[in-house]
MIDO-176433 format. One record per residue: x, y, z of N, C-alpha, C, O in turn; residue in three letters. Coordinates in steps of 0.05 Angstrom, whole numbers, plus 5000, padded with zeros to 4 digits. Last residue first. Layout:
residues N
XYZXYZXYZXYZala/...
//
This chain:
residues 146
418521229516420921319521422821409497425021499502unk/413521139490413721319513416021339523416121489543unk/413920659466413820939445413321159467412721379457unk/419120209462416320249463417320609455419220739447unk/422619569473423019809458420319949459418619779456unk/425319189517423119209514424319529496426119669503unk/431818629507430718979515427519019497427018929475unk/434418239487431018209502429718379513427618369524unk/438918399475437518419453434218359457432318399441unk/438818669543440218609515439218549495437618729492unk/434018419580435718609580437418509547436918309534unk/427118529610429418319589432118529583431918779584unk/419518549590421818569605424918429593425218279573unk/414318079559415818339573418618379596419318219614unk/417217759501415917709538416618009540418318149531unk/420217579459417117649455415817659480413417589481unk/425917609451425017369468421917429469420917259484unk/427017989421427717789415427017549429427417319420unk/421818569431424718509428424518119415422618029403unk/417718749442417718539463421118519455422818449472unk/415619349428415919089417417718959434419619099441unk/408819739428411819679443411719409432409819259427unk/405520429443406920139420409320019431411320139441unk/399320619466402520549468403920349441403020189425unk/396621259467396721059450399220969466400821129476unk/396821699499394221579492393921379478391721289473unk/401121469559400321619534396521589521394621499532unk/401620939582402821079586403021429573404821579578unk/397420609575397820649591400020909613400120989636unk/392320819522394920689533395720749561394620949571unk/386420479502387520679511390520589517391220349518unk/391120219458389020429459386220469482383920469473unk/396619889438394919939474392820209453393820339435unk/400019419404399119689409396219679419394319529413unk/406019119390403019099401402619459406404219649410unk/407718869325408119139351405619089363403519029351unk/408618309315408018429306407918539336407918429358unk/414817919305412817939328411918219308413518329293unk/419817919272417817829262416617769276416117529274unk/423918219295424617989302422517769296422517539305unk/423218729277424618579262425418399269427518329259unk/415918739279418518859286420918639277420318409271unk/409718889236411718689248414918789258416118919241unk/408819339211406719189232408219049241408019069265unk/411019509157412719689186411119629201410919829217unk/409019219121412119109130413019279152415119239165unk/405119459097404919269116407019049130406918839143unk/405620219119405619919100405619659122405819639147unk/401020689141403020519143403420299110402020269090unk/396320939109398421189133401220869127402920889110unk/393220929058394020739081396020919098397521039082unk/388721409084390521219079391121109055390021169033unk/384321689108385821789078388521639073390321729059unk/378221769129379421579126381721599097381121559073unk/373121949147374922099133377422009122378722149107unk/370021549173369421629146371721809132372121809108unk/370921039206373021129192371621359171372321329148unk/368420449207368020649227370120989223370221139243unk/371820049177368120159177367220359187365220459177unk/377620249160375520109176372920149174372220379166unk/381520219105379720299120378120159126376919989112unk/387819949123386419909098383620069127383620049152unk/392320069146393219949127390220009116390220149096unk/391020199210392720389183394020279159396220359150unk/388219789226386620079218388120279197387320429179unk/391619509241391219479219389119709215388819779191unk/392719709292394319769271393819669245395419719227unk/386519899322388919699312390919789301390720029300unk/383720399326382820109338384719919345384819799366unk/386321049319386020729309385020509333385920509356unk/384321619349386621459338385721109330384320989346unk/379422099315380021879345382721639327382721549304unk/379522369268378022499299378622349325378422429348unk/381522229220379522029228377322239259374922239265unk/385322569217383822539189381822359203379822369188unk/388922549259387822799249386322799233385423019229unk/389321929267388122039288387322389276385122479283unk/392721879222390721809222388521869246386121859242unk/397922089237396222129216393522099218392022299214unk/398821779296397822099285396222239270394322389274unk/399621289268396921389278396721659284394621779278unk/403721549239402121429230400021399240398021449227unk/407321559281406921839259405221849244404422059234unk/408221159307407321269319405721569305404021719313unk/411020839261408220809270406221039292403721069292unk/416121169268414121189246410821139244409021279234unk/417021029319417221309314415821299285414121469283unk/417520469318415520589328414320899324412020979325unk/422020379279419520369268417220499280415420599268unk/426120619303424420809285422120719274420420859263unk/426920139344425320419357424920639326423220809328unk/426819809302425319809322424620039328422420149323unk/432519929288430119919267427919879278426119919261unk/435419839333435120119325433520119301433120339292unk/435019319335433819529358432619699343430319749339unk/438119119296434519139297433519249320431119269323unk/442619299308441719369282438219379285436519549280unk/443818979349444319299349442919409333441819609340unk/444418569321442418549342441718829347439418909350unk/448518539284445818479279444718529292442618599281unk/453318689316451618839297448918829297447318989305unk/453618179341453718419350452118549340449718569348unk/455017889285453617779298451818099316449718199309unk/459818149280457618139253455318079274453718259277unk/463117989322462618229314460818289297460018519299unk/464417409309461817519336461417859325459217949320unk/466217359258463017249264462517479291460917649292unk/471617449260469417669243467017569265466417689285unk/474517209288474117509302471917609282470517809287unk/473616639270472616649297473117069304471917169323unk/474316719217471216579224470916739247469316919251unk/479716789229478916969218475016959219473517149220unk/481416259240481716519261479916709248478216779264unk/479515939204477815889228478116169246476416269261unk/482516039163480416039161478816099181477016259179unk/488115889186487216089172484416179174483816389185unk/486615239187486915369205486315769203484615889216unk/485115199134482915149147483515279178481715389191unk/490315249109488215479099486115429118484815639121unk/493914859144494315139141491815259133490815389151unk/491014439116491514439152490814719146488614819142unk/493014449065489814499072489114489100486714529107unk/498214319079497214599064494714659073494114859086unk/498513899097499014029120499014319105499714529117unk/496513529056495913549071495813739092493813769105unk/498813938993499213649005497613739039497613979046unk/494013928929495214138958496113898968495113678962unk/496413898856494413838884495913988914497914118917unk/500213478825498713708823497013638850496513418861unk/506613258831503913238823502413478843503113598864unk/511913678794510713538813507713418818506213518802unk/515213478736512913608748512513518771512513268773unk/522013388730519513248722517013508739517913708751unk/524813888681525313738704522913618717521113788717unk/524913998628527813998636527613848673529413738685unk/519913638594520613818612523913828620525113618616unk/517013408537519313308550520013638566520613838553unk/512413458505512213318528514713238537514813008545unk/514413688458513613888479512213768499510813908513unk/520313738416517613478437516713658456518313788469unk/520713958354520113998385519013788396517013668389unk/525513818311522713788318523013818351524713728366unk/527714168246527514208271524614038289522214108285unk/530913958189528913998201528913988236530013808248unk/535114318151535314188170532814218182532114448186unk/535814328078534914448102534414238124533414018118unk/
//
Protein backbone atom coordinates (compact mmCIF):
# COMPACT_ATOMS: atom_id res chain seq x y z
CA UNK A 1 0.00 0.00 0.00
CA UNK A 2 0.92 3.34 -1.13
CA UNK A 3 1.20 5.90 1.46
CA UNK A 4 -0.34 9.25 0.93
CA UNK A 5 1.12 12.49 2.59
CA UNK A 6 -0.51 15.86 2.66
CA UNK A 7 1.56 19.11 3.24
CA UNK A 8 -0.99 21.39 4.27
CA UNK A 9 1.43 24.35 4.40
CA UNK A 10 1.79 24.30 0.73
CA UNK A 11 -1.04 26.60 -1.12
CA UNK A 12 -1.60 26.49 -4.98
CA UNK A 13 -0.90 30.28 -4.74
CA UNK A 14 1.04 32.43 -2.10
CA UNK A 15 -1.36 34.32 0.45
CA UNK A 16 -1.52 37.77 0.47
CA UNK A 17 -0.59 39.54 3.65
CA UNK A 18 -3.22 39.92 5.93
CA UNK A 19 -4.51 43.36 6.90
CA UNK A 20 -6.40 46.47 5.24
CA UNK A 21 -4.03 48.43 2.79
CA UNK A 22 -4.16 52.14 3.34
CA UNK A 23 -6.65 53.56 0.88
CA UNK A 24 -9.20 50.76 2.38
CA UNK A 25 -9.23 52.32 5.81
CA UNK A 26 -9.37 55.91 3.76
CA UNK A 27 -12.57 54.41 2.32
CA UNK A 28 -14.34 53.07 5.74
CA UNK A 29 -13.38 56.38 7.62
CA UNK A 30 -14.56 58.34 4.67
CA UNK A 31 -17.87 56.17 4.75
CA UNK A 32 -18.02 56.70 8.18
CA UNK A 33 -17.86 60.36 8.42
CA UNK A 34 -20.89 60.82 5.78
CA UNK A 35 -23.01 58.89 7.57
CA UNK A 36 -21.64 60.65 11.30
CA UNK A 37 -22.37 63.79 9.41
CA UNK A 38 -26.54 63.12 8.29
CA UNK A 39 -27.22 60.94 11.39
CA UNK A 40 -25.73 63.22 14.25
CA UNK A 41 -27.58 66.59 13.53
CA UNK A 42 -30.87 64.85 13.21
CA UNK A 43 -30.40 62.83 16.59
CA UNK A 44 -29.14 65.83 17.90
CA UNK A 45 -32.61 67.71 16.75
CA UNK A 46 -34.49 65.25 18.43
CA UNK A 47 -32.99 65.54 21.59
CA UNK A 48 -33.97 68.97 22.19
CA UNK A 49 -37.54 68.39 20.84
CA UNK A 50 -37.65 65.62 23.11
CA UNK A 51 -37.06 67.57 26.36
CA UNK A 52 -39.42 70.23 25.57
CA UNK A 53 -42.04 68.03 25.21
CA UNK A 54 -41.00 66.23 28.61
CA UNK A 55 -41.14 69.59 30.02
CA UNK A 56 -44.35 70.78 29.22
CA UNK A 57 -45.88 67.21 30.63
CA UNK A 58 -43.91 67.50 33.37
CA UNK A 59 -45.66 70.77 34.24
CA UNK A 60 -49.00 69.24 33.33
CA UNK A 61 -48.18 66.62 35.94
CA UNK A 62 -46.84 68.97 38.50
CA UNK A 63 -49.46 71.02 37.95
CA UNK A 64 -51.92 67.80 38.86
CA UNK A 65 -50.05 67.51 41.77
CA UNK A 66 -50.48 70.59 43.49
CA UNK A 67 -53.97 70.20 42.65
CA UNK A 68 -53.77 67.19 44.45
CA UNK A 69 -52.59 68.58 47.11
CA UNK A 70 -54.30 71.86 47.19
CA UNK A 71 -57.83 69.49 47.62
CA UNK A 72 -56.43 67.46 50.58
CA UNK A 73 -54.45 70.35 52.21
CA UNK A 74 -57.27 73.53 51.58
CA UNK A 75 -54.41 75.88 50.18
CA UNK A 76 -51.88 74.90 47.36
CA UNK A 77 -48.11 74.24 48.39
CA UNK A 78 -45.49 76.60 49.72
CA UNK A 79 -42.89 74.73 47.40
CA UNK A 80 -42.62 71.97 45.47
CA UNK A 81 -41.11 70.22 47.90
CA UNK A 82 -44.32 70.40 49.85
CA UNK A 83 -45.24 67.54 47.40
CA UNK A 84 -42.68 65.19 48.21
CA UNK A 85 -42.73 64.88 51.91
CA UNK A 86 -45.27 66.63 54.58
CA UNK A 87 -44.93 70.05 55.73
CA UNK A 88 -45.65 71.22 59.19
CA UNK A 89 -48.42 73.17 58.25
CA UNK A 90 -50.23 70.37 56.24
CA UNK A 91 -52.64 68.35 58.47
CA UNK A 92 -54.51 66.54 55.86
CA UNK A 93 -51.60 65.98 54.08
CA UNK A 94 -51.91 62.56 51.73
CA UNK A 95 -48.79 62.36 49.72
CA UNK A 96 -46.22 62.29 48.26
CA UNK A 97 -48.49 63.73 45.17
CA UNK A 98 -44.98 64.04 43.11
CA UNK A 99 -41.58 62.10 42.83
CA UNK A 100 -38.53 63.44 43.16
CA UNK A 101 -37.34 63.14 39.63
CA UNK A 102 -40.50 65.22 38.20
CA UNK A 103 -38.74 68.70 40.49
CA UNK A 104 -36.05 69.12 38.11
CA UNK A 105 -36.70 69.69 34.20
CA UNK A 106 -34.73 67.86 31.83
CA UNK A 107 -32.11 70.22 31.44
CA UNK A 108 -31.51 69.50 35.35
CA UNK A 109 -32.79 73.29 36.64
CA UNK A 110 -35.38 72.60 39.02
CA UNK A 111 -39.12 74.13 37.96
CA UNK A 112 -39.61 77.29 39.60
CA UNK A 113 -42.82 77.78 41.06
CA UNK A 114 -44.71 81.25 41.90
CA UNK A 115 -47.39 81.06 44.71
CA UNK A 116 -49.06 83.51 44.48
CA UNK A 117 -48.76 83.42 40.63
CA UNK A 118 -48.74 85.76 38.33
CA UNK A 119 -50.48 84.42 35.89
CA UNK A 120 -53.02 81.91 37.67
CA UNK A 121 -52.91 80.90 41.25
CA UNK A 122 -49.92 78.97 40.93
CA UNK A 123 -47.20 79.36 38.15
CA UNK A 124 -44.58 76.74 37.03
CA UNK A 125 -42.15 77.44 34.55
CA UNK A 126 -38.82 76.09 33.26
CA UNK A 127 -36.25 78.40 31.91
CA UNK A 128 -35.42 75.72 29.15
CA UNK A 129 -31.63 75.21 28.25
CA UNK A 130 -30.09 78.45 28.86
CA UNK A 131 -31.86 78.84 32.67
CA UNK A 132 -32.75 82.84 31.89
CA UNK A 133 -36.09 84.02 31.15
CA UNK A 134 -37.04 84.44 27.70
CA UNK A 135 -35.21 82.74 24.46
CA UNK A 136 -36.19 81.12 21.51
CA UNK A 137 -35.46 77.39 20.41
CA UNK A 138 -34.32 75.03 22.78
CA UNK A 139 -34.04 78.51 25.15
CA UNK A 140 -37.93 78.53 24.76
CA UNK A 141 -39.54 79.43 28.26
CA UNK A 142 -42.12 76.37 28.95
CA UNK A 143 -44.75 77.27 31.81
CA UNK A 144 -48.20 76.22 33.02
CA UNK A 145 -50.52 79.13 31.84
CA UNK A 146 -50.08 78.43 28.29
Amino acid sequence: MKKIQLNLNMHPRPMAAAGFSLIELLVVLVILGLIAGLVVPNIIGRTEAAKFKAAKAAIVSLSSAVDGYYLDVGSPPDSLDDLLSEPGNAPNWRGPYAKQSLINDPWGNRYEYRFPGEHGEYDIVSFGADKSPGGDGKNTDINSWE
